[in-house]
FIDRENTOR-145010 format. One line per 8 residues: number of its first residue (from 0); their letters; for each residue x, z negated, y of N, C-alpha, C. Coordinates in Angstrom, 3 decimals, decimal comma. Atoms other than C-alpha are relative to their C-alpha. Last residue first. Layout:
N
NUM = A = X:Z:Y:X:Z:Y:X:Z:Y  ...
This chain:
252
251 = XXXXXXXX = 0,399:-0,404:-1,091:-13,878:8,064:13,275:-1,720:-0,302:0,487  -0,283:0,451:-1,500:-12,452:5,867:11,455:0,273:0,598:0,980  0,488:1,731:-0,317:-14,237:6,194:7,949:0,112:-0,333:1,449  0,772:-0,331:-1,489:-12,875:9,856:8,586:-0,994:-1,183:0,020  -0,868:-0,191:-1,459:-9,758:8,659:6,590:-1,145:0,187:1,618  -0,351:1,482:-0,355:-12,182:7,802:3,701:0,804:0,213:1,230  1,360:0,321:-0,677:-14,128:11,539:3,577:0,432:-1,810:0,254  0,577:-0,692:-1,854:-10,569:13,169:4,292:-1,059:-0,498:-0,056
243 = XXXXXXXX = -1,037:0,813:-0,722:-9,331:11,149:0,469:-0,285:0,518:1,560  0,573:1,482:0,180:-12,500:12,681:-1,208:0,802:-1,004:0,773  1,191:0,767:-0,500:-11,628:15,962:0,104:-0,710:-1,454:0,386  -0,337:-0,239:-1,155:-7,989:16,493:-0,666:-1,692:-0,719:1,066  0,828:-1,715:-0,652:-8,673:15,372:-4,237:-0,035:-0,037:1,696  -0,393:-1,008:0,774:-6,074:12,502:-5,537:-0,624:1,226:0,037  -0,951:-0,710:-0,137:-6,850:9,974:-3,380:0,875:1,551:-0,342  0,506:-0,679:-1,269:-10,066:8,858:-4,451:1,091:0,402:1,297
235 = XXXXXXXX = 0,874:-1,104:0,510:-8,299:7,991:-7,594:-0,511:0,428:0,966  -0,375:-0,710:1,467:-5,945:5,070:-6,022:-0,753:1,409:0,002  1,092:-1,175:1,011:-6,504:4,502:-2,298:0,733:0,726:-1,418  -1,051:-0,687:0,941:-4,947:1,677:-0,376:-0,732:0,636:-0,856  -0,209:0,380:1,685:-7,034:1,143:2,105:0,782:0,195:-0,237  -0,042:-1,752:0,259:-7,687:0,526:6,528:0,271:-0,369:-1,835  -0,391:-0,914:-0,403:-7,396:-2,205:8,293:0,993:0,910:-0,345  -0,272:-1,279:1,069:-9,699:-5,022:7,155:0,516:1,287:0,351
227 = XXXXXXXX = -1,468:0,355:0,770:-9,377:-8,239:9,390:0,157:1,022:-1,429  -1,286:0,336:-0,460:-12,500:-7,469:11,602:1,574:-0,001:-0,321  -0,288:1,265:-0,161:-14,560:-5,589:9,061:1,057:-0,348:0,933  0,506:0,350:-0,954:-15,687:-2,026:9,846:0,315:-1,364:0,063  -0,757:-0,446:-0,900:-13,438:-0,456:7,331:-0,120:-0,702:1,189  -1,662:0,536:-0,057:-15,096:-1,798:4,909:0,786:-0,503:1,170  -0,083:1,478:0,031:-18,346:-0,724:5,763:0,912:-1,035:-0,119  -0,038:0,445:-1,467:-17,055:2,533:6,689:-0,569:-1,025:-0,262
219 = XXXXXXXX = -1,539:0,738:-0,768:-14,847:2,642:3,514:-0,868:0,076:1,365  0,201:1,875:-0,162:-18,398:2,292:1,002:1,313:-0,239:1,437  1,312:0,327:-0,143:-19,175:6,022:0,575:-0,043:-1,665:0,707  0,788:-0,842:-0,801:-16,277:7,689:0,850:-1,066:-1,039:0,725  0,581:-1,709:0,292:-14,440:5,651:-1,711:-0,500:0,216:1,800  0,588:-0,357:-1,128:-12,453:1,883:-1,996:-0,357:1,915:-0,094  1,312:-1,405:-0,137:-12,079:1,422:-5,378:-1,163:0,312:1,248  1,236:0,613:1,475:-10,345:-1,846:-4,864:-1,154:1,146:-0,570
211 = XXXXXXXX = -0,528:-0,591:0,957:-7,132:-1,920:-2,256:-0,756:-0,250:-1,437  0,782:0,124:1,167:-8,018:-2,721:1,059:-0,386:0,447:-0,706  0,774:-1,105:0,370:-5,503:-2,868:4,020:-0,266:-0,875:-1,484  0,433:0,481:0,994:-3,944:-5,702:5,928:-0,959:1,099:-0,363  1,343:-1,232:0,161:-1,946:-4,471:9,187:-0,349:-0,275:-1,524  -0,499:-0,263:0,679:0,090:-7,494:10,664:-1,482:1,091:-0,883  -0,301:-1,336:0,488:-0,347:-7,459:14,081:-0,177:0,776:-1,121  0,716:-0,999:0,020:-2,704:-10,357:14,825:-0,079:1,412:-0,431
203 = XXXXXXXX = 1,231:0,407:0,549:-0,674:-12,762:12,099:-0,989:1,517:0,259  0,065:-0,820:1,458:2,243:-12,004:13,853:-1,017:0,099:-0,852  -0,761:-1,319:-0,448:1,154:-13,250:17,259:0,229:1,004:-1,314  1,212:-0,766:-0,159:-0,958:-16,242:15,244:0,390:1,382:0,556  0,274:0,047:-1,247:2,285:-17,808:14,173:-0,904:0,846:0,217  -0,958:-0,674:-1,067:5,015:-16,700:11,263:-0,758:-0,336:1,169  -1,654:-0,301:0,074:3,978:-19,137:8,681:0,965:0,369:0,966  -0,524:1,327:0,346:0,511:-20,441:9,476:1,511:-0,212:-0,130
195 = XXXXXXXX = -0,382:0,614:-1,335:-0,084:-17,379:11,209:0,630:-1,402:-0,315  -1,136:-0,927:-0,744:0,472:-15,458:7,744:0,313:-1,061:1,208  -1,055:0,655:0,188:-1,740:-17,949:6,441:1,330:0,510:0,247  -0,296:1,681:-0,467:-4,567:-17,541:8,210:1,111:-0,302:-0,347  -0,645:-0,202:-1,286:-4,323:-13,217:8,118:0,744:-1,688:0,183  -1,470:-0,571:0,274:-4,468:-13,896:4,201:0,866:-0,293:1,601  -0,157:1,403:0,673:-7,993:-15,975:4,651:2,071:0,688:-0,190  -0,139:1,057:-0,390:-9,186:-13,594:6,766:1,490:-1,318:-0,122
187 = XXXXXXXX = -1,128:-0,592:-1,014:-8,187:-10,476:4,372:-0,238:-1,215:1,036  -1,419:0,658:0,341:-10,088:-13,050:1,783:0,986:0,368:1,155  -0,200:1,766:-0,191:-13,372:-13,540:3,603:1,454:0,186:-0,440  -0,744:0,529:-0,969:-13,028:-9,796:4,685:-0,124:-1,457:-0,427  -1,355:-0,392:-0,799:-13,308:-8,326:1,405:0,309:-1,168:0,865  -1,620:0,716:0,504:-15,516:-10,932:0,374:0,971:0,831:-0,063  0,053:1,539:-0,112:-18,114:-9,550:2,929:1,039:-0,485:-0,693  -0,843:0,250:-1,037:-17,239:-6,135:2,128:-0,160:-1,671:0,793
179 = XXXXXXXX = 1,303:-0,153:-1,260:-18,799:-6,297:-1,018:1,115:0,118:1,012  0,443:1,058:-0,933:-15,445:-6,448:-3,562:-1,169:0,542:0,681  -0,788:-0,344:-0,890:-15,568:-2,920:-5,615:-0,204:-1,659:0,375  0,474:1,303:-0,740:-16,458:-2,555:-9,260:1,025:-0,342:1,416  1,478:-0,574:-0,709:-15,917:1,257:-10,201:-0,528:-1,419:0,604  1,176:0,523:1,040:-13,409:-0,532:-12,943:-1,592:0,478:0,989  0,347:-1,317:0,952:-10,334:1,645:-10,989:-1,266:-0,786:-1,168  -0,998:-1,597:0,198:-9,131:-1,076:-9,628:-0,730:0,853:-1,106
171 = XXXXXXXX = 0,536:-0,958:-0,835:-11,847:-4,039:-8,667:0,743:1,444:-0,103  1,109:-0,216:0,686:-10,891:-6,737:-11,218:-0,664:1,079:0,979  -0,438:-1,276:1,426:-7,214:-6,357:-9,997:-1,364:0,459:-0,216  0,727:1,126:1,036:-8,667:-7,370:-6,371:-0,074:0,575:-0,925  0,743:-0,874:0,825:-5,863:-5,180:-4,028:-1,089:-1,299:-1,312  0,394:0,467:0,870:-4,944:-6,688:-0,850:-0,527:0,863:-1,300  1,051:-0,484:1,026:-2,317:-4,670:0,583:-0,506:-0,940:-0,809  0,519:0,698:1,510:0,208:-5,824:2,981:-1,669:0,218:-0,111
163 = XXXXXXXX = 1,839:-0,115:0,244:1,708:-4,104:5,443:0,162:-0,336:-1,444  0,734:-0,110:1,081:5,255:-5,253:6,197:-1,411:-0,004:0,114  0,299:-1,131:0,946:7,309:-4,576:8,831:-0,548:0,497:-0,811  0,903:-0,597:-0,746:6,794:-7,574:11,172:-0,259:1,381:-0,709  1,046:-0,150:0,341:8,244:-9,538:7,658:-0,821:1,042:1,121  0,362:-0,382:1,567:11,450:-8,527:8,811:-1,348:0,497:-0,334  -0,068:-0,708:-0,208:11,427:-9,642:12,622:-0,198:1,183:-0,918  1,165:-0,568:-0,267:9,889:-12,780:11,505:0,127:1,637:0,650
155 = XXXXXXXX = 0,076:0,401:-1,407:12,536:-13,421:9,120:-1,278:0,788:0,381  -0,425:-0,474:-1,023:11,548:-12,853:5,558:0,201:-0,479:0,954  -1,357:0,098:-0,172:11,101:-15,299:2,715:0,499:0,131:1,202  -0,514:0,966:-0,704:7,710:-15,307:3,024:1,487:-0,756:0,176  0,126:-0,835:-0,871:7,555:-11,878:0,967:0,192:-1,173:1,490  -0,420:-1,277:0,555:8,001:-12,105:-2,550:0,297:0,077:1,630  -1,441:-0,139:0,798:7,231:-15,821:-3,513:0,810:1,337:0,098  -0,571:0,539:0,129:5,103:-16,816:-0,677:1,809:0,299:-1,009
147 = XXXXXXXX = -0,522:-0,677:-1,140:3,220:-13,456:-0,618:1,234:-1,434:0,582  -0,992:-1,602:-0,156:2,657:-13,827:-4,131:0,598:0,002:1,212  -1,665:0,139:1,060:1,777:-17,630:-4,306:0,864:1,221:0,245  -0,406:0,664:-0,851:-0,809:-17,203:-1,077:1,392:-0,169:-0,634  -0,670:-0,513:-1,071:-2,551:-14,700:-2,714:1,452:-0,678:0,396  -0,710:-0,940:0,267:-2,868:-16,951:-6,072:0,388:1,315:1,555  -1,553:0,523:0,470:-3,753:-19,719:-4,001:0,762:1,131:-0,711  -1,114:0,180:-1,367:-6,416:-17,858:-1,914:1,003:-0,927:-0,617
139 = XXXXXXXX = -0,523:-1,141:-0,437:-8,046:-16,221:-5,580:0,838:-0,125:1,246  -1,997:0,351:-0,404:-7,787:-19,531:-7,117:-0,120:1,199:0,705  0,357:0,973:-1,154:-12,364:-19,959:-7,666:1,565:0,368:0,678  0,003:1,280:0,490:-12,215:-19,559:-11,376:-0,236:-0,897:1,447  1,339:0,631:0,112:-14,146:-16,396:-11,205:0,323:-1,753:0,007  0,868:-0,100:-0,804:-11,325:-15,018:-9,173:-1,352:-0,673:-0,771  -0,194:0,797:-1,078:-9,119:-16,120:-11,264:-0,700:0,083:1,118  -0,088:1,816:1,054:-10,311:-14,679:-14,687:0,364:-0,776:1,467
131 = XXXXXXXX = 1,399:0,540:0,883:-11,414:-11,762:-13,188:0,208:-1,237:0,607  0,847:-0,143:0,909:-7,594:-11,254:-11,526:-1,610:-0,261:-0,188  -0,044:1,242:1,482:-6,242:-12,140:-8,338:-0,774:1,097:-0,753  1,400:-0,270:-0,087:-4,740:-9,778:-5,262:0,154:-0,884:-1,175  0,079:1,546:0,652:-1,326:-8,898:-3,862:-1,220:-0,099:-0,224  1,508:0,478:0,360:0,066:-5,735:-2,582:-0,119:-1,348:-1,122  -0,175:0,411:0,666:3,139:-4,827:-0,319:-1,213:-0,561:-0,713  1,265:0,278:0,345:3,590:-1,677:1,556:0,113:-0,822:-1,283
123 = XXXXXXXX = 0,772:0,542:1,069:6,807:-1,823:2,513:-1,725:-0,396:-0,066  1,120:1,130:-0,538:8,585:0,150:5,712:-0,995:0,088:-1,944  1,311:-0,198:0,531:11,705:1,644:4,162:-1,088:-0,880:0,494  1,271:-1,193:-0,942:14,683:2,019:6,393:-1,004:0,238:-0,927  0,173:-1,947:-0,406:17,436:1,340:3,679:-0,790:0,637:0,434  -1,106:-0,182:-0,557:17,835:-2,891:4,133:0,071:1,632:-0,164  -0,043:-0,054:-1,561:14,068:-2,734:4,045:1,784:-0,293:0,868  0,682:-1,032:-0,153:14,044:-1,499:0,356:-0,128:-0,085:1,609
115 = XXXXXXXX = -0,761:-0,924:0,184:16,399:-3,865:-0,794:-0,840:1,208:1,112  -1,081:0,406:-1,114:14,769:-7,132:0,629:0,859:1,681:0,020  -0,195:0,518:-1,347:12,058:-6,215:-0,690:0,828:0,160:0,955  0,586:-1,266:-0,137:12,944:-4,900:-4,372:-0,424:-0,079:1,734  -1,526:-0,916:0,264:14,938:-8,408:-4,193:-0,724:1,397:0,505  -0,733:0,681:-1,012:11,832:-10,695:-3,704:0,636:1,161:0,248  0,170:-0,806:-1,155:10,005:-8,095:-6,004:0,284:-0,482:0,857  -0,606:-1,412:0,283:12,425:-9,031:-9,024:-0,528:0,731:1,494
107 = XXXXXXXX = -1,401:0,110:-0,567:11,775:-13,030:-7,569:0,343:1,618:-0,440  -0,303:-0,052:-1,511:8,109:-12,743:-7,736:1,274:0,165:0,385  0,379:1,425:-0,589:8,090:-11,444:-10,993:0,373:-0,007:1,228  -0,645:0,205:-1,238:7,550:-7,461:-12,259:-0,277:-2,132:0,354  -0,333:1,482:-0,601:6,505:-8,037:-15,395:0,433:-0,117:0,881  -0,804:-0,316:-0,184:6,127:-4,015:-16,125:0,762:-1,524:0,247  -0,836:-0,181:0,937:2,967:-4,014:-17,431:1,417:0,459:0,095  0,592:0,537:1,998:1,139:-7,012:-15,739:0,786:1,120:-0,544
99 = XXXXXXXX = -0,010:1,384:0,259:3,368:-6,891:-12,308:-0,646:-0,008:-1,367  -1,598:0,064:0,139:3,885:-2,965:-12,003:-0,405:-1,360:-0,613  -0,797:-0,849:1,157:0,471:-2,219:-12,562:1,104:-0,303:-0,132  0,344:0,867:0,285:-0,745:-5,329:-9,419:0,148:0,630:-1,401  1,680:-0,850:0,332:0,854:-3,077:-7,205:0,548:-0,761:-0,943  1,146:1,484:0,562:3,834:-5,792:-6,030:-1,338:0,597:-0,431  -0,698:1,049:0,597:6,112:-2,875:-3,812:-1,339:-0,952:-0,360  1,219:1,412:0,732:4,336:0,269:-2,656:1,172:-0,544:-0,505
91 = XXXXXXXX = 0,684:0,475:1,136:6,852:2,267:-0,439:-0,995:-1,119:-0,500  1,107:0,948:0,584:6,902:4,447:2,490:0,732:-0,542:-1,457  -0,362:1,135:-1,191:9,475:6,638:4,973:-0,457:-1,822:-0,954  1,114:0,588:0,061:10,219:9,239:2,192:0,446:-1,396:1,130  0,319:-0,048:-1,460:13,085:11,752:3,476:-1,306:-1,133:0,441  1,089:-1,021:0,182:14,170:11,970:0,133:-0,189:0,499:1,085  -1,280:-1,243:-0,244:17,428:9,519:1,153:-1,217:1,604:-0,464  -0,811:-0,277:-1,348:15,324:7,002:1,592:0,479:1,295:0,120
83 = XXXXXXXX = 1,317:-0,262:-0,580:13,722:7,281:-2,146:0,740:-0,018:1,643  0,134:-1,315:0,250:17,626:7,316:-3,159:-1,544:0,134:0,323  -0,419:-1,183:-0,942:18,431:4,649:-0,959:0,029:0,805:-0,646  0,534:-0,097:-1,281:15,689:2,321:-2,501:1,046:0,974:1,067  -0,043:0,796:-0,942:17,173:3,048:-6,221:-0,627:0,022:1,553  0,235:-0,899:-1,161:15,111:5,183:-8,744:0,323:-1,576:1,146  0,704:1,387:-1,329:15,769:3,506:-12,085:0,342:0,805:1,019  1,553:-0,511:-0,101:16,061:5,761:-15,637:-0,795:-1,016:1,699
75 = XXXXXXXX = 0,910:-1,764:0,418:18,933:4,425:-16,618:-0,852:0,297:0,359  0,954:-0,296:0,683:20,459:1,503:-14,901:-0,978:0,872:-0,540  0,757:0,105:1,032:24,082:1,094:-14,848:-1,654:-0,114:-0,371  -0,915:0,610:1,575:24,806:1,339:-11,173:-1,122:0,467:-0,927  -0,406:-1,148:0,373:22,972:1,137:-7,834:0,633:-0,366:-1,168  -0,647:-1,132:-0,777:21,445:-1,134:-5,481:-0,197:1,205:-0,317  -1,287:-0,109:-0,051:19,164:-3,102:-7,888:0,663:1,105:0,644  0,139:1,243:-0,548:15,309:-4,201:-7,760:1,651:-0,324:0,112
67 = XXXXXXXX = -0,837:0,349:0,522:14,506:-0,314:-7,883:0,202:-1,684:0,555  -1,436:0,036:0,107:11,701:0,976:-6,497:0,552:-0,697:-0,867  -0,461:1,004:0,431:7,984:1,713:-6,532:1,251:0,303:0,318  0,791:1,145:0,678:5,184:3,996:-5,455:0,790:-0,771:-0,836  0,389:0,195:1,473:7,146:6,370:-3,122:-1,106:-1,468:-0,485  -0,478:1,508:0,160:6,397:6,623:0,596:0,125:0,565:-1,196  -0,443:-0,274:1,839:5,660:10,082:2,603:0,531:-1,522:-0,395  -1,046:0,789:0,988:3,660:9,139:5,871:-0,221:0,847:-1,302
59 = XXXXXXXX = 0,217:0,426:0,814:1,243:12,242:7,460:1,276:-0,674:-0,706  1,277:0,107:0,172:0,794:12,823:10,816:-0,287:-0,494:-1,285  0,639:0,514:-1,184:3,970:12,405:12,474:-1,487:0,173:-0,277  0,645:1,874:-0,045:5,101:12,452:8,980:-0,293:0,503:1,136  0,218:0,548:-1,384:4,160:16,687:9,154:0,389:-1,267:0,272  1,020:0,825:-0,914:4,925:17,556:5,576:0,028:-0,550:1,037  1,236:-0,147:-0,808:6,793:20,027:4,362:-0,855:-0,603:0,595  0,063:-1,018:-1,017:10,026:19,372:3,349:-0,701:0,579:1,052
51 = XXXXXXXX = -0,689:0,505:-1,052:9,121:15,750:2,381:0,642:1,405:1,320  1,267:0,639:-1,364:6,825:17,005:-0,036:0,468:0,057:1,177  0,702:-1,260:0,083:9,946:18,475:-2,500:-1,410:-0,168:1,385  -0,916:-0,519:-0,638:12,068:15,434:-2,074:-0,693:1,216:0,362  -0,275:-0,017:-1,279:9,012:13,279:-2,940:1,245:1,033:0,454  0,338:-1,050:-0,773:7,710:14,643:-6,222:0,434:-0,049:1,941  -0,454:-1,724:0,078:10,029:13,726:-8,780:-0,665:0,638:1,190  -1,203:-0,125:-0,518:9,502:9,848:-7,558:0,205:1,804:0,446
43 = XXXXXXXX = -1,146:0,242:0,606:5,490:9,873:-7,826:1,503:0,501:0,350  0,204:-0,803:0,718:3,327:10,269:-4,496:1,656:-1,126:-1,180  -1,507:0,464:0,890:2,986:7,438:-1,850:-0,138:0,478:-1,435  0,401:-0,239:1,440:0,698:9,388:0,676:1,233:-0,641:-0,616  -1,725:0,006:0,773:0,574:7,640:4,012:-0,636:0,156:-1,500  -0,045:-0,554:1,272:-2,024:8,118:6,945:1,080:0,158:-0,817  -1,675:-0,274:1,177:-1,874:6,384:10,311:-0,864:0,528:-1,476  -1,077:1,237:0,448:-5,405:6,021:11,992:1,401:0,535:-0,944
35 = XXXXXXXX = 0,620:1,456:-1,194:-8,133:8,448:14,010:1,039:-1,247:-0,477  0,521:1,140:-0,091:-6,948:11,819:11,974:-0,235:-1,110:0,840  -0,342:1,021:-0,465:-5,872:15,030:13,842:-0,890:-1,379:-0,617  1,353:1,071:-0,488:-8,313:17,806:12,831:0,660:-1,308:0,002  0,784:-0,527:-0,207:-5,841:20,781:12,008:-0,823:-0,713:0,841  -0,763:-1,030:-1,016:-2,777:19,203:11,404:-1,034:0,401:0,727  -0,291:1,236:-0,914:-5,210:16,658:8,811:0,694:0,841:1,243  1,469:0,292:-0,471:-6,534:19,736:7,117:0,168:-0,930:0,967
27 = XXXXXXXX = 0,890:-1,387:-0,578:-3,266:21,911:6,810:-0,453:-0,800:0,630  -0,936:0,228:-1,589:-1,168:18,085:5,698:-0,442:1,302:0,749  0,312:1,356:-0,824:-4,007:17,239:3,471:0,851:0,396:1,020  1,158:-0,449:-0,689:-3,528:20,859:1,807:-0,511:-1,020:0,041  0,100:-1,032:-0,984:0,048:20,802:1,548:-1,527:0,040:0,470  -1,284:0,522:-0,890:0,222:17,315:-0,429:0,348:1,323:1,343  1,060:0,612:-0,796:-2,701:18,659:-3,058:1,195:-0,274:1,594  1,454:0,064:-0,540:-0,670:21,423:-3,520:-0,859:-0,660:0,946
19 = XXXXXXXX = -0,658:-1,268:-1,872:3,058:20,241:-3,240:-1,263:0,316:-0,164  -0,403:1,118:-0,899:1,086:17,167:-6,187:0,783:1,158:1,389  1,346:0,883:-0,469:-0,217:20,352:-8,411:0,038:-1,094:1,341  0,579:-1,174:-0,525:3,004:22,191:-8,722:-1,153:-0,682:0,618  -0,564:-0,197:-1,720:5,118:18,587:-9,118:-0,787:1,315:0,573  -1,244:-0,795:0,116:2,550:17,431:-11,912:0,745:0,269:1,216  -0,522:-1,213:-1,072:-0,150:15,199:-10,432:1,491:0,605:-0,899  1,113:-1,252:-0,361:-1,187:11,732:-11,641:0,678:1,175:0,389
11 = XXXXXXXX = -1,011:-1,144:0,951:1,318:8,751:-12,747:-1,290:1,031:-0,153  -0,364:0,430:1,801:0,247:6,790:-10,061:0,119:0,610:-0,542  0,492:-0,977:0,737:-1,270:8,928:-6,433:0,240:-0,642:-1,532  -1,139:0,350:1,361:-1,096:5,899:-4,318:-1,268:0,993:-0,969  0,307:-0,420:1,280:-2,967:7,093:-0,757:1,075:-0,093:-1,521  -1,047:-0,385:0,756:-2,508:5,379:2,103:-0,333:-0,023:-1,072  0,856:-0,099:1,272:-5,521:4,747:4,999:1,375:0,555:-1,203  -0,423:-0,862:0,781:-4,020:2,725:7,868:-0,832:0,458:-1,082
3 = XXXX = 0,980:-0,064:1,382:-4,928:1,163:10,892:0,478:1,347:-0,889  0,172:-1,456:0,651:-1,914:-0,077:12,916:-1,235:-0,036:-1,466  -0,832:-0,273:1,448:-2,012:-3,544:14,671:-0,899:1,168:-0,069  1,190:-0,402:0,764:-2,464:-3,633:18,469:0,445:0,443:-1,393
């Protein structure tokens, strides 16, 4: 039975006083009232070693929101996958659709970031999704199909069983414009199909596909409720203890 998830990407939000805040008082409220599906916050670098003390994982995943696409060495300012490991963080985002336009991440940098990040015990949250411009053109299941081809169909099938993958539809981040849940699930469908196509309908059923578009309060039990939609990735409605407990209780 694949895992439903709700995981919160905080992005360059939260000082470290503010972020042990919010990050203590999800892990009270959740302790308290046991959520209904996995939960994973993937806070900035500075703040995971500090989280990691305190927080429950058996209730609440720690992940960062990116890595390194190189071991170790010469690069300034780069947070390798065994130093997020070595936090205590279990999570990362790899392929948010920020990294790729202003950071150029290409398929072959997050090939690598991949491969790295699950040779040091990191389960990958990996996201993929089209633009406007491609979604109005009609490509949105070829562009899927390219990313998870060029970043992520590499894997063996024991590999890839690790990966949750995150649709996110750029034109839906943070623009208050969400998919319907209808073309949610036509695409998460359309993702599961080609998973099986690759690894076989077995992998296919497992693989946990969350939805990543200004999902809120208000809209994640319709969401939520789709066959092949399980569970979000939550930008901004992440970031207040509340608003992120009224999407988690989507699934109850």
């Amino acid at each position: 039975m694949r895992k439903k998830i709700v995981a919160g990407n905080w992005k360059m939000n939260m000082n470290l006083q503010d972020g042990i805040a919010l990050a203590k008082e999800l892990n009270e409220t959740l302790t308290a009232e046991k959520p209904n599906c996995g939960v994973v916050i993937c806070t900035p670098f500075i703040h995971l070693a500090s989280i990691a003390q305190f927080l429950n994982q058996d209730i609440i995943g720690l992940g960062a929101e990116n890595c390194a696409d190189k071991e170790k060495g010469a690069f300034t300012g780069e947070v390798s996958a065994e130093m997020v490991k070595s936090t205590g963080a279990q999570y990362v985002i790899l392929g948010h659709s920020e990294r790729r336009e202003y950071y150029k991440e290409t398929p072959e940098i997050l090939k690598e970031k991949v491969l790295l990040a699950q040779k040091n015990g990191l389960k990958v949250i990996f996201c993929i999704g089209e633009s406007l411009e491609e979604r109005e053109a009609g490509k949105q299941n070829e562009v899927v199909k390219a990313e998870l081809e060029g970043s992520v169909f590499n894997l063996a099938e024991e590999d890839f069983r690790k990966i949750v993958i995150a649709y996110e539809p750029i034109w839906a981040i943070g623009t208050g414009k969400t998919a319907t849940a209808d073309q949610a699930e036509e695409i998460h469908a359309y993702i599961r199909s080609i998973i099986a196509e690759k690894y076989g309908q077995a992998v296919a059923d497992d693989t946990t596909i969350l939805y990543g578009g200004s999902c809120k309060a208000s809209n994640a039990p319709e969401l939520f409720a789709k066959p092949d939609i399980d569970g979000g990735l939550i930008g901004g409605a992440s970031l207040k203890a509340a608003d992120f407990k009224g999407i988690i209780d989507a699934f109850k």
